[in-house]
Each structure stands twice: as C-alpha cells, then as structure tokens.
GUBA-554205 format. One record per residue: chain; x, y, z of N, C-alpha, C in turn; residue number from 1. Coordinates in steps of 0.001 Angstrom, whole numbers, plus 500000, padded with zeros to 6 digits. Example, Ala and Ser with C-alpha at 12.3 -4.5 7.8 and 13.67 -1.06 7.14 Angstrom:
BEGIN
+-------+--------+--------+--------+--------+--------+--------+--------+--------+--------+-----+
: chain :   n_xx :   n_yy :   n_zz :  ca_xx :  ca_yy :  ca_zz :   c_xx :   c_yy :   c_zz :   n :
+-------+--------+--------+--------+--------+--------+--------+--------+--------+--------+-----+
:     A : 513190 : 494310 : 507800 : 512300 : 495500 : 507800 : 513200 : 496700 : 507800 :   1 :
:     A : 512850 : 497750 : 507080 : 513670 : 498940 : 507140 : 512900 : 500030 : 507870 :   2 :
+-------+--------+--------+--------+--------+--------+--------+--------+--------+--------+-----+
# end
This chain:
BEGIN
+-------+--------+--------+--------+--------+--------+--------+--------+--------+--------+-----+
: chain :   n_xx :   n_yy :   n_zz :  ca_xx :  ca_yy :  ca_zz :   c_xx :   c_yy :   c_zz :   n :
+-------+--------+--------+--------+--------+--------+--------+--------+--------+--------+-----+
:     A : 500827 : 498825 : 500000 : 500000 : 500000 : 500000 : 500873 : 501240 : 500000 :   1 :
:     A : 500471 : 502044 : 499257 : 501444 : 503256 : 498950 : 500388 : 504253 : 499666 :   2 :
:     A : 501209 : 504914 : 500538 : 499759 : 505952 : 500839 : 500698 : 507535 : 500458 :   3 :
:     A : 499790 : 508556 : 500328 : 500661 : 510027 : 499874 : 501890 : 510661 : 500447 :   4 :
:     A : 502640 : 510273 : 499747 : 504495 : 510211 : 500206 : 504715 : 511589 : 501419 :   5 :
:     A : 504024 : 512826 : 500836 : 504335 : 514098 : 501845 : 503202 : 513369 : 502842 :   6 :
:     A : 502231 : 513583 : 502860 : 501039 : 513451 : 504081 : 501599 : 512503 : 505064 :   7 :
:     A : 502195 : 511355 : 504284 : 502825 : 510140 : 505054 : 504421 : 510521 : 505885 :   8 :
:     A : 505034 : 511363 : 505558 : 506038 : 512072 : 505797 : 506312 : 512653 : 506725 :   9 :
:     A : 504837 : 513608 : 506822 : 504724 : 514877 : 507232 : 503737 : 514168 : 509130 :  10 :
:     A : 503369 : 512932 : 508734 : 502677 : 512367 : 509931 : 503899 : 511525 : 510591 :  11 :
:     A : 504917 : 510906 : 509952 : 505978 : 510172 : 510366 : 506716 : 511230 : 511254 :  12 :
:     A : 507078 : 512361 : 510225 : 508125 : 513493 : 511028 : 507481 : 513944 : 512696 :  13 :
:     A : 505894 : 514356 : 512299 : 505770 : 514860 : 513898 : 505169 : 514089 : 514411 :  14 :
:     A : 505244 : 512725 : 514152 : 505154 : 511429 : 515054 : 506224 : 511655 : 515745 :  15 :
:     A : 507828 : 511137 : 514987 : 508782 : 511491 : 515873 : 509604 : 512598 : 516311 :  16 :
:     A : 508577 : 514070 : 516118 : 508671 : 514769 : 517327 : 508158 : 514889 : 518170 :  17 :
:     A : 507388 : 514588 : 518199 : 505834 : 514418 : 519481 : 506605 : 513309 : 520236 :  18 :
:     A : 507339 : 512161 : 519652 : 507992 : 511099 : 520828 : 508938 : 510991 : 521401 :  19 :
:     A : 510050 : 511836 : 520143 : 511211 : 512343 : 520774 : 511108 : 513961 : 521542 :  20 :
:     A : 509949 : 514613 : 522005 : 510212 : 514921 : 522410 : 510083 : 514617 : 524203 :  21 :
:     A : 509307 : 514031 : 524268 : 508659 : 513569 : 525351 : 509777 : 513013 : 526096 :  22 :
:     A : 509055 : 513376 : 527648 : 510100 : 513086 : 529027 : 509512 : 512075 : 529604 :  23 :
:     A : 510193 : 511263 : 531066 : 509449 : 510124 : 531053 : 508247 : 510438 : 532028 :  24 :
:     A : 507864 : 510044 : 531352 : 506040 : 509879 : 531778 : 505561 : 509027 : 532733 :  25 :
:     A : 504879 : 508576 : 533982 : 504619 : 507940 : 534389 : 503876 : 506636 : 533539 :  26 :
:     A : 504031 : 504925 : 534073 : 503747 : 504334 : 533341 : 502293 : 503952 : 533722 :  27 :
:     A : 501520 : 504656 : 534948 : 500521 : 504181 : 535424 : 499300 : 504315 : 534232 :  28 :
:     A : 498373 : 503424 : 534689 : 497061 : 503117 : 533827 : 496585 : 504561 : 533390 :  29 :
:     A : 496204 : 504331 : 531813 : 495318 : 505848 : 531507 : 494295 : 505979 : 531851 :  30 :
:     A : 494111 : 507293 : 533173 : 492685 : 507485 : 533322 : 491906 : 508077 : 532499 :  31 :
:     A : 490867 : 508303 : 532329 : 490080 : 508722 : 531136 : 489953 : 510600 : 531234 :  32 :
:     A : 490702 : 511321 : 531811 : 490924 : 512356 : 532185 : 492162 : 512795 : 531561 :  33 :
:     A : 493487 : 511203 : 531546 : 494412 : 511145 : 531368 : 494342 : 511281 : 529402 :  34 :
:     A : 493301 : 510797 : 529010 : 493150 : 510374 : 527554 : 492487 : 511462 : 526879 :  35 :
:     A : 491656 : 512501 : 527698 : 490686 : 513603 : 527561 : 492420 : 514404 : 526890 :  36 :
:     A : 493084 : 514172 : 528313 : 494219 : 515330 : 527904 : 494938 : 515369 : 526565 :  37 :
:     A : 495231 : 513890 : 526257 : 496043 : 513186 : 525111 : 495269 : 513928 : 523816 :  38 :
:     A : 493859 : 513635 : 523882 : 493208 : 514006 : 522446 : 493330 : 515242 : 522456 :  39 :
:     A : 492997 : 515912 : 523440 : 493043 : 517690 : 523558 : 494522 : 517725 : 523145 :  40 :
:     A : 495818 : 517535 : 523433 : 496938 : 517946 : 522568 : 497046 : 517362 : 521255 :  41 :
:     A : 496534 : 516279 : 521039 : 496185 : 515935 : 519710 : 495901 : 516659 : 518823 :  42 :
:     A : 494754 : 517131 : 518977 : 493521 : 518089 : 518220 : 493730 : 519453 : 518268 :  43 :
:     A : 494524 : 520050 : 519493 : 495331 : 521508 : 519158 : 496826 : 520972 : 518430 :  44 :
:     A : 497479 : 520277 : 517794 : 499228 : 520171 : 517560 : 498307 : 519622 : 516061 :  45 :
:     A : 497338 : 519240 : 515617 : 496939 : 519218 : 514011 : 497876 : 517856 : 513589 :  46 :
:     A : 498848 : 517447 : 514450 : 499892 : 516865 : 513710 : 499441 : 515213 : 513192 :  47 :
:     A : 498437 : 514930 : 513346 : 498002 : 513829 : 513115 : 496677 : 513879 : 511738 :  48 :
:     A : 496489 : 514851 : 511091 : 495208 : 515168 : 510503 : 495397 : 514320 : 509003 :  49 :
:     A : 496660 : 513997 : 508854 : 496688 : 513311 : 507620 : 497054 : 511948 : 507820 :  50 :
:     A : 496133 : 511618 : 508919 : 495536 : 510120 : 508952 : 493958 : 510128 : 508523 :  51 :
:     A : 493127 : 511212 : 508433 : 492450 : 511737 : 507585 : 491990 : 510832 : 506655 :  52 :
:     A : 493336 : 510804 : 505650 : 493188 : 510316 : 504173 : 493220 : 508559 : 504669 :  53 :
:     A : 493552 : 508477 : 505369 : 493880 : 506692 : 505397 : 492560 : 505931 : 504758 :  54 :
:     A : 491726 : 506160 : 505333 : 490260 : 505145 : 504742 : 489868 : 505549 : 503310 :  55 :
:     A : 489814 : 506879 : 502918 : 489477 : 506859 : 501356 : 490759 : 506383 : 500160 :  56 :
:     A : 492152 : 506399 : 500938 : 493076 : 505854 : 500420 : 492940 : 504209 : 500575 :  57 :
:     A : 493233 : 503556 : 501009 : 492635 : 502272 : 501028 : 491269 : 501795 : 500602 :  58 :
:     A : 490581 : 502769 : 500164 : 489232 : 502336 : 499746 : 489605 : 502686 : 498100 :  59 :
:     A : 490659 : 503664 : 497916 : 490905 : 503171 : 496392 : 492149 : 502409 : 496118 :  60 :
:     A : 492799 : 502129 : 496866 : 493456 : 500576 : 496582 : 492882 : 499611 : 496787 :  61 :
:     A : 492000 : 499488 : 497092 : 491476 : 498222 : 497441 : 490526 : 498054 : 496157 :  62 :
:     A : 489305 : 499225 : 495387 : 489218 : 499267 : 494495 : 489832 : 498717 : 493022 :  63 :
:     A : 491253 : 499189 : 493154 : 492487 : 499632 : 492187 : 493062 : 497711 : 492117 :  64 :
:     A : 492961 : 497349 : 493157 : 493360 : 496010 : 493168 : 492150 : 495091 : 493173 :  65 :
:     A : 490636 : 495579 : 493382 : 489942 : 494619 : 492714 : 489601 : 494317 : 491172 :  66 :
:     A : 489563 : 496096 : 490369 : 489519 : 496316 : 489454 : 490374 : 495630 : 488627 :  67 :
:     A : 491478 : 495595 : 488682 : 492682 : 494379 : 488074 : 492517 : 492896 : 487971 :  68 :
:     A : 491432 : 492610 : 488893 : 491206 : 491032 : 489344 : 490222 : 491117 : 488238 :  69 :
:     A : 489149 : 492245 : 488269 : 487706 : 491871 : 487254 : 486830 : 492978 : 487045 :  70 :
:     A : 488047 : 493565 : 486096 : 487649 : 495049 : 485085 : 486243 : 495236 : 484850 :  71 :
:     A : 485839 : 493918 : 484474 : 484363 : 493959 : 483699 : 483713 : 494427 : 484877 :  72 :
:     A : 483961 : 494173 : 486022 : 483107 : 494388 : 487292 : 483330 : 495903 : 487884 :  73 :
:     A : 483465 : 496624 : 487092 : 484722 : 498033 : 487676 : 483370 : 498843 : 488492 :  74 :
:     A : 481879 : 498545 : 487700 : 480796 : 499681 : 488701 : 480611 : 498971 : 490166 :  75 :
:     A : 480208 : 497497 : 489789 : 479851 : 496851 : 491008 : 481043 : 497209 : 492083 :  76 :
:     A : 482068 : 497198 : 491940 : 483209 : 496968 : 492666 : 483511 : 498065 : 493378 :  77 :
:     A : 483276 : 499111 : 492660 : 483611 : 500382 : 492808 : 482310 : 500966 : 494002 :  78 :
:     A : 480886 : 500506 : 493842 : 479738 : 500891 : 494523 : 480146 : 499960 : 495877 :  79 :
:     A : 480550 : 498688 : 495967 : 480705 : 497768 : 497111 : 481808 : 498350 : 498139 :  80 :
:     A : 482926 : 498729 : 497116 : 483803 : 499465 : 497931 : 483866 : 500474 : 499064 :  81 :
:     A : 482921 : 501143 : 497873 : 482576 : 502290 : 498664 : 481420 : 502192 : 500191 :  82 :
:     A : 480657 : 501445 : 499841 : 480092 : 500940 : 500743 : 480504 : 500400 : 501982 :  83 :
:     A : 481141 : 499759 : 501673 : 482101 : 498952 : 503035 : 482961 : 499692 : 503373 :  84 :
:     A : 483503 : 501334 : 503135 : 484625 : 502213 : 502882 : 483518 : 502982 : 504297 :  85 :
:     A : 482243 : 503035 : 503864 : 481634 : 504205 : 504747 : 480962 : 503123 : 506004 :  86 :
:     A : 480809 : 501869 : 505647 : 480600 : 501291 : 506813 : 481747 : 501620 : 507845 :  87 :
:     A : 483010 : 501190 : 507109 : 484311 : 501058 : 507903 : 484722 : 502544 : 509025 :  88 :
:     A : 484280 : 503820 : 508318 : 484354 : 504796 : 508440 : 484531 : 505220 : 510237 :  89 :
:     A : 483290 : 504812 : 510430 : 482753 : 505252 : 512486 : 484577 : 504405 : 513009 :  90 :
:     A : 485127 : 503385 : 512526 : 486260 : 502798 : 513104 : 487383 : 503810 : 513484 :  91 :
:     A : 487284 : 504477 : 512691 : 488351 : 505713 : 512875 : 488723 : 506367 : 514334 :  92 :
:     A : 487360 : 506296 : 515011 : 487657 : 506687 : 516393 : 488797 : 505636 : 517232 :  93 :
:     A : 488959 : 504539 : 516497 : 489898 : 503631 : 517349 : 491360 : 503831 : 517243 :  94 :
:     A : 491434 : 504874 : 515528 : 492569 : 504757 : 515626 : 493131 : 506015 : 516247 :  95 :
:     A : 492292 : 506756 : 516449 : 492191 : 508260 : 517380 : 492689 : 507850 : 519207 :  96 :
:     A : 491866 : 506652 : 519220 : 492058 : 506225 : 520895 : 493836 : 505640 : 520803 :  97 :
:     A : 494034 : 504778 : 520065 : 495348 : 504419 : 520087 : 496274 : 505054 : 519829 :  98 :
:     A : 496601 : 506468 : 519259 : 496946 : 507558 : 518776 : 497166 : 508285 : 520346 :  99 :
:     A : 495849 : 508222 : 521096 : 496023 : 509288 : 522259 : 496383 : 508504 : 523500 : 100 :
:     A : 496217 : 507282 : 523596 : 496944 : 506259 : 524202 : 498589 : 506265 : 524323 : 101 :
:     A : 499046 : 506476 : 523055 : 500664 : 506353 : 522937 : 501056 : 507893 : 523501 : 102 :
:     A : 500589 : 508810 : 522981 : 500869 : 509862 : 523983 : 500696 : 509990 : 525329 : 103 :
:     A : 499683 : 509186 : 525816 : 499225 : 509834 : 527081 : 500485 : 508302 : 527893 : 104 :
:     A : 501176 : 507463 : 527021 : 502476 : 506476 : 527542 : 503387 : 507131 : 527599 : 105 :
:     A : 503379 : 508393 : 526849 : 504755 : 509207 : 526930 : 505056 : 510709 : 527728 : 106 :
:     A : 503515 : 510852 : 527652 : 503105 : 512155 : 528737 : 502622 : 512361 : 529705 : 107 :
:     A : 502915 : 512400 : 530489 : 501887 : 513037 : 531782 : 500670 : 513826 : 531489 : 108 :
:     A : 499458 : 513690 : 532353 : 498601 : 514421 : 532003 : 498669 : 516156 : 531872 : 109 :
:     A : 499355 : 516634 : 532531 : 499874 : 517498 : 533002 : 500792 : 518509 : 531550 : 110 :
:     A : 501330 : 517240 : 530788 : 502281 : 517685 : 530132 : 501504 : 518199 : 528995 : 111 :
:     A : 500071 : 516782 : 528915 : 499629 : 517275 : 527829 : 498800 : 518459 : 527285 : 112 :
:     A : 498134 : 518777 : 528993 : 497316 : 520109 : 528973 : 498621 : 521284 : 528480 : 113 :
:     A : 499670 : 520886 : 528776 : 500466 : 522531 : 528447 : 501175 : 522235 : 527444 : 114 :
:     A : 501183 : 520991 : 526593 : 501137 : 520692 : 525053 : 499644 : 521645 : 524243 : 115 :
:     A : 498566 : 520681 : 524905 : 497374 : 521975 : 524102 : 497182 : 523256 : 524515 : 116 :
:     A : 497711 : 523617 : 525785 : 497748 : 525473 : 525641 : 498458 : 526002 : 524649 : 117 :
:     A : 499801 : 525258 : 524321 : 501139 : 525877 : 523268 : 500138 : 526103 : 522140 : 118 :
:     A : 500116 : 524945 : 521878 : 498773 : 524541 : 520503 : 497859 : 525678 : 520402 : 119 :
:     A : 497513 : 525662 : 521601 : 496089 : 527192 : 521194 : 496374 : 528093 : 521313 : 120 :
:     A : 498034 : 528787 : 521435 : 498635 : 530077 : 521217 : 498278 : 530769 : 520053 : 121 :
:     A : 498887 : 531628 : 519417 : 499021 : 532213 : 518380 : 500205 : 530984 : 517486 : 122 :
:     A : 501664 : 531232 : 518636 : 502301 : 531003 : 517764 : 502187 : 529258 : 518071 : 123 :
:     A : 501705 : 528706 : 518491 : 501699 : 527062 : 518904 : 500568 : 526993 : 517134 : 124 :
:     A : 499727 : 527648 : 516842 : 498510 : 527562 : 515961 : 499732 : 527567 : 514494 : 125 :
:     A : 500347 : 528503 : 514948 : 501289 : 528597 : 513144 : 502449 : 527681 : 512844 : 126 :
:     A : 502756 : 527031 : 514366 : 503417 : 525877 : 514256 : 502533 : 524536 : 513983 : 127 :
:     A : 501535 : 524236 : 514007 : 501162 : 523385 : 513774 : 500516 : 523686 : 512043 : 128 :
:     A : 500272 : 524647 : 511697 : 499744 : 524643 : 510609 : 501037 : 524759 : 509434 : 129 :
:     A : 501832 : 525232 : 509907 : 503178 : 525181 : 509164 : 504218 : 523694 : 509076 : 130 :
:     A : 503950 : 523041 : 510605 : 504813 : 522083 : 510371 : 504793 : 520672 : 508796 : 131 :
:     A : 503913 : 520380 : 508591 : 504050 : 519517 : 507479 : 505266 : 520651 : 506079 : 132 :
:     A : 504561 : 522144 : 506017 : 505572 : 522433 : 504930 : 507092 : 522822 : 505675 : 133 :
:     A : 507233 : 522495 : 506434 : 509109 : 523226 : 507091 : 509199 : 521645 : 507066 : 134 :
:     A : 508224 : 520316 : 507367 : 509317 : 518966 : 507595 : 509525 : 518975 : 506403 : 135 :
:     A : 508530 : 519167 : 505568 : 508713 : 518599 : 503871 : 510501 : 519354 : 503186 : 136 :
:     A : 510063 : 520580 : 503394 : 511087 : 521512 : 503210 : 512732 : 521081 : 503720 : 137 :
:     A : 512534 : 520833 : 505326 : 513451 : 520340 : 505802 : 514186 : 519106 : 505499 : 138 :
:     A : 513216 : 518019 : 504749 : 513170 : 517090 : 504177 : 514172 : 516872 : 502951 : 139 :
:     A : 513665 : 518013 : 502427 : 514525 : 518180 : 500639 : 515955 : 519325 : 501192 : 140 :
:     A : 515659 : 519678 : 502263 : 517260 : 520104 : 502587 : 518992 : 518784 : 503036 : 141 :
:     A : 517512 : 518109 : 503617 : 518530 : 516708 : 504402 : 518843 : 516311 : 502879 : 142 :
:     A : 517936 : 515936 : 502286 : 518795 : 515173 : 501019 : 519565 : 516033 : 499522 : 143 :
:     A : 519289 : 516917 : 499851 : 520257 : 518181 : 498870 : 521340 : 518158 : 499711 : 144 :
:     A : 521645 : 518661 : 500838 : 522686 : 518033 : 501579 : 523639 : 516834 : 501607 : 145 :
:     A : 522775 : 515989 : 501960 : 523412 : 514711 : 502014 : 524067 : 514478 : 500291 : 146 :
:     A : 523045 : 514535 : 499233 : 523811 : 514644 : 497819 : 525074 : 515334 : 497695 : 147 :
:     A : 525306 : 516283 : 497908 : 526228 : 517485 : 497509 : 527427 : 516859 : 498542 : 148 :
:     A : 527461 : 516567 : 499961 : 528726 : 515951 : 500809 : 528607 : 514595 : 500665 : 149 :
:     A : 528166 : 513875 : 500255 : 528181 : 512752 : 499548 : 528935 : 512318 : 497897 : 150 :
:     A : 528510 : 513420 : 497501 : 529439 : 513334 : 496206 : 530915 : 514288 : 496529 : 151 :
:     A : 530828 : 515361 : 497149 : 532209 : 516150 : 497326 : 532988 : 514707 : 498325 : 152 :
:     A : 532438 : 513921 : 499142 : 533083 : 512442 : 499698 : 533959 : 511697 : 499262 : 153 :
:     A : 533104 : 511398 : 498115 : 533320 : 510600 : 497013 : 534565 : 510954 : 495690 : 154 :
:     A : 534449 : 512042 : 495643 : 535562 : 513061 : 494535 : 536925 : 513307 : 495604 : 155 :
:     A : 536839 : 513474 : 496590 : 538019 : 513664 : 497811 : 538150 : 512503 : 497956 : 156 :
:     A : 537740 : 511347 : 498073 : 538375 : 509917 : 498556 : 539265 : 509310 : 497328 : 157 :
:     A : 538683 : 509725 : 496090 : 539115 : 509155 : 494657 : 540412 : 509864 : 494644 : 158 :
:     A : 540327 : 511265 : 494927 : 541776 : 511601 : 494631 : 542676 : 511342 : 495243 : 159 :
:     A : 542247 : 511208 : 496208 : 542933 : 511254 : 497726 : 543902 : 509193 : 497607 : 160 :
:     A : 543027 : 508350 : 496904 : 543550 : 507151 : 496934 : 544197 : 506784 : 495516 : 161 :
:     A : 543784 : 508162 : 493902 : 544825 : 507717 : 492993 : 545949 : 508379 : 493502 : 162 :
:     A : 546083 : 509097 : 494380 : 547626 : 509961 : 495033 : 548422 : 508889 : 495613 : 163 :
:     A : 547610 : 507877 : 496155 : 548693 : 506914 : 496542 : 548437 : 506103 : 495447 : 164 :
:     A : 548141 : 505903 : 494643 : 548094 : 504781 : 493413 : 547405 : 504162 : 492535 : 165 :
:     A : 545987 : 504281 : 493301 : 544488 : 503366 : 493034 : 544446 : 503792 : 491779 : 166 :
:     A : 544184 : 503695 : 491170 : 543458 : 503614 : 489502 : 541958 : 503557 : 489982 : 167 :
:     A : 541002 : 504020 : 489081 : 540069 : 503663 : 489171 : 539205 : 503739 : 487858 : 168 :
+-------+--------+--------+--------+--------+--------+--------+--------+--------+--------+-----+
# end
C-alpha cells in the first residue's frame, strides 16, 4: 500500500517529534481524564490530521486492486467498495484512541494540557499549521545536503587514493 508520500512524511516526522520529544512519563494506567488530555493535545498540535486520508486511500486501493482482478466488474466493485469504505468509516475513532493512548504512555497528564495550551497560542497555531511544509522543506534540505557531501566524499576519497596509486 502506497499511501501520499508528503502526508505520510509529514505524519511520520511529527510522530517522531511528538515522541522524541517527550520526558518520562509515568507508566501508570490511563485514566480517562488522562486520555481527555492526550486528544486535547492531539487536536490543538493538528499533527496527526493526515491520517484523515487513510480510509478513502485504502478504499481506492482496494478498488484499484479489485479492478485488476475483474475490470468487467469496475461499477459493482467500485459501489461495494465504497460501501464497506463508509461502513468502515465510524472505526476511525479507534485509531484516534490508540493515537492518544501512545501519547498519554509518553506524557503526563499534566504535560499534555500545556502541550494543548502551546497549541492554542498564536504562535503554537502557526506551528502546527506550518509544520508539514518546514518537515517537507526540511526534508529536501537533508537530502540536497546529504547529495552534495556525499558526492564532494566521494571526489576527495578518489583523489585522495589515485595519490597513493588506486586507479580507478
């Protein structure tokens, strides 16, 4: 399953800032006060919204790979899909609970209420609405980077080993 390379990116990156940033947290049971808090920094930090796309993306691969099995069938397949796409739909809240679960393993309740105050700042609001384009951005810097001292590496090691002899 291929799901949208930035959206997927951009949920990976402030996955692991949301985990790396986190201190240790008590490991006691989540109270449901404890989980109130989790979704509330959830839902102010935005950083999860392009899990969003997950069900209509899988509802056209799943399409995309029945359609291949039996073209001729492309309306039926396509109406069934969809069907079982919006049954599937209400599930989403589970992956919301397990989502605010892993935070509330890494946060204190405490931490997370002053995670969603940041969030409902001014500037907590332009960080979250900005972060997918600065990871993306940041993204194509790591590997313009990494290209450019990767090849200057590579041109310095070559010379550096026909000076003692190497041919290459």
């Amino acid at each position: 399953m291929k799901l949208n390379r930035t959206a997927f990116r951009a949920a990976a990156l402030a996955m692991g800032i949301v985990v790396g940033l986190a201190g240790a947290a008590r490991a006691d049971e989540v109270t449901p006060e404890h989980l109130a808090a989790a979704k509330s920094a959830i839902d102010a930090a935005k950083n999860f919204k392009g899990f969003d796309n997950l069900l209509p993306l899988l509802a056209q691969q799943t399409q995309n790979r029945l359609i291949r099995l039996r073209p001729d069938q492309h309306q039926l397949i396509s109406q069934v899909v969809d069907q079982e796409s919006l049954d599937l739909a209400s599930r989403r809240v589970d992956l919301d609970n397990d989502v605010a679960r892993i935070m509330a393993k890494y946060f204190t309740q405490e931490e997370l209420v002053q995670i969603a105050a940041f969030y409902n700042t001014t500037a907590g609001k332009k960080f979250a609405d900005l972060l997918p384009k600065v990871s993306t951005e940041a993204l194509q810097a790591v590997k313009g980077w990494s290209d450019r001292v990767g090849e200057e590496l590579y041109e310095k090691s070559v010379a550096d080993l026909k000076k003692k002899g190497v041919e290459f």
